[in-house]
C-alpha positions in Angstrom: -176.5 2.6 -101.2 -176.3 -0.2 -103.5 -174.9 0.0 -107.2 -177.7 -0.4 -109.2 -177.3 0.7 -112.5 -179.4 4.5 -113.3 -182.6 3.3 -115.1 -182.2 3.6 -118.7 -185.3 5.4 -118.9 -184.6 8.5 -116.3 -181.0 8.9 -118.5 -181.8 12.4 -119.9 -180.2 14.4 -122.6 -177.4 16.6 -120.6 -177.7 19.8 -120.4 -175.4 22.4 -121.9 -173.3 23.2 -117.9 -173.3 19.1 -117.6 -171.8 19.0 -121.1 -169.3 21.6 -120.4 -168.3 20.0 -117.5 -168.6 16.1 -118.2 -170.6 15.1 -115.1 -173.0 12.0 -115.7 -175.4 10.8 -113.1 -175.3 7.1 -112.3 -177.6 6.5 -110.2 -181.1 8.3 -109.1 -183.8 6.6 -106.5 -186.0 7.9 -104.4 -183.9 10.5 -102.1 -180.7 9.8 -103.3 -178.1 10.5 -106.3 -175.0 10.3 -107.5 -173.0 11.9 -110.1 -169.1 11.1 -111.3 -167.2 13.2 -112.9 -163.8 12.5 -114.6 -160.7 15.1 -113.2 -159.6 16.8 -116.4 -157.2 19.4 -116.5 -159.7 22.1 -117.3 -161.3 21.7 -114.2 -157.9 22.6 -112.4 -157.4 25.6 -110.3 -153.6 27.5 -110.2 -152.7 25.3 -107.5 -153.0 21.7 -109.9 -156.7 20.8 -107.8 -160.1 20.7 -109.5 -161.3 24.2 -108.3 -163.6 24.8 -105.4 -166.5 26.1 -107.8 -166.3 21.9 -109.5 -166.8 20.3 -105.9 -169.8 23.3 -105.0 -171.7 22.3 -108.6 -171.9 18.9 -108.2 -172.6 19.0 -104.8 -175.3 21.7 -105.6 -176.6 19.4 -108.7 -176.6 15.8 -106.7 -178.6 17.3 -104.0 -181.1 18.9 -106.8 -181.7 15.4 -108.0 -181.9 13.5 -105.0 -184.6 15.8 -104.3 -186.3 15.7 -107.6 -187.2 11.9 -108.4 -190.4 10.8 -109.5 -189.5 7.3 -111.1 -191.7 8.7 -113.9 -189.7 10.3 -117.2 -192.9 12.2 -118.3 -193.4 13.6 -115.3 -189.9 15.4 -114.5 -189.7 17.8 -111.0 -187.0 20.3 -110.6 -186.3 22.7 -107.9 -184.2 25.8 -107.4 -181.2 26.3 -104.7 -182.3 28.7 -101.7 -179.2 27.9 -99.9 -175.8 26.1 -100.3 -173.3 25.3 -97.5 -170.3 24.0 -98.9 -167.3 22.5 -96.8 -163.9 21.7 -98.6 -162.1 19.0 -96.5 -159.0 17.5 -98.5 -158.3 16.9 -102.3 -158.7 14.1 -104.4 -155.9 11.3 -104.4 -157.9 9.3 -107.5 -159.0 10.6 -110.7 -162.8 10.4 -110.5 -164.9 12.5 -108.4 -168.2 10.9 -106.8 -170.8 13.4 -105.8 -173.7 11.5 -104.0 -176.4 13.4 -102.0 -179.4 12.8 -100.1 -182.4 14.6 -99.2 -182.9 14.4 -95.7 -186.5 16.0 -94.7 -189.1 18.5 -96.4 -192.2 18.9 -97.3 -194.2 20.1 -100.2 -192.5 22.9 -101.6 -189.1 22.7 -99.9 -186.6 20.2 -99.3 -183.1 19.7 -97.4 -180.5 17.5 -98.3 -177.1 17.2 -97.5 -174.0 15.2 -99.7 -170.4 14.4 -100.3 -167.6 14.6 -103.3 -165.4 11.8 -103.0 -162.8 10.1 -105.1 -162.9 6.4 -106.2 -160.4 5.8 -103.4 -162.7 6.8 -101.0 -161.0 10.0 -100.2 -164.1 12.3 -98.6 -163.0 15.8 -100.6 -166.1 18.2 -100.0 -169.6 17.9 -98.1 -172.9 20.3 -98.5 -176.0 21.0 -97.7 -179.0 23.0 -99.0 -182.0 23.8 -99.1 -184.3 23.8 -101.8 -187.7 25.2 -103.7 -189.6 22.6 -105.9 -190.9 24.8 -109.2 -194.3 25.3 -109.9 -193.7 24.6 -113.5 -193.4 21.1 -113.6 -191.7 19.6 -116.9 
């Protein structure tokens, strides 16, 4: 996926979790995401490793929004998690994580899509996939 810069006007106001946490999303096209996040130490588990529950919410979030684009900021799509597979592989070697997902078939009022947490390294920490319910109430 190419690095073009997220489209100054899809950058919304974060939301209170993606506050919390420090996510951002940097990129959002048509079936695809991705979000980085900065390791801090308050993401840490006991054993010195962003916990489990970090790599499961952005993998959770990226898939939401590759899902959810429209191109169009007044007309804003969101969806709800019906399931969440998440796989933990290795931990990070860097000190950003990189969540990117994709969604990978659907129709519509479901979707699939499946996505990774890496490192800026390259280090492949995490991988998921979901499925997903677009709401009714659109935004």
């Amino acid at each position: 996926m190419s690095e073009t810069p997220l489209d100054p006007r899809l950058d919304e106001d974060p939301y209170a979790l993606q506050k919390h946490l420090g996510f951002r999303l940097t990129h959002w096209d048509v079936d695809y995401a991705r979000l980085e996040l900065p390791i801090e130490h308050f993401l840490m588990n006991r054993a010195g490793i962003p916990h489990g529950g970090i790599y499961a919410t952005l993998l959770d979030t990226v898939m939401g929004y590759a899902g959810c684009y429209t191109g169009d900021p007044g007309h804003k799509k969101l969806a709800l998690t019906l399931s969440l597979t998440t796989n933990f592989l290795s931990r990070p070697i860097g000190h950003v994580l990189i969540a990117e997902g994709r969604r990978v078939g659907g129709g519509a009022s479901t979707f699939f899509a499946e996505s990774t947490v890496s490192d800026e390294t390259g280090e492949i920490i995490a991988r998921g996939s979901g499925a997903f319910k677009y709401r009714k109430t659109r935004l």
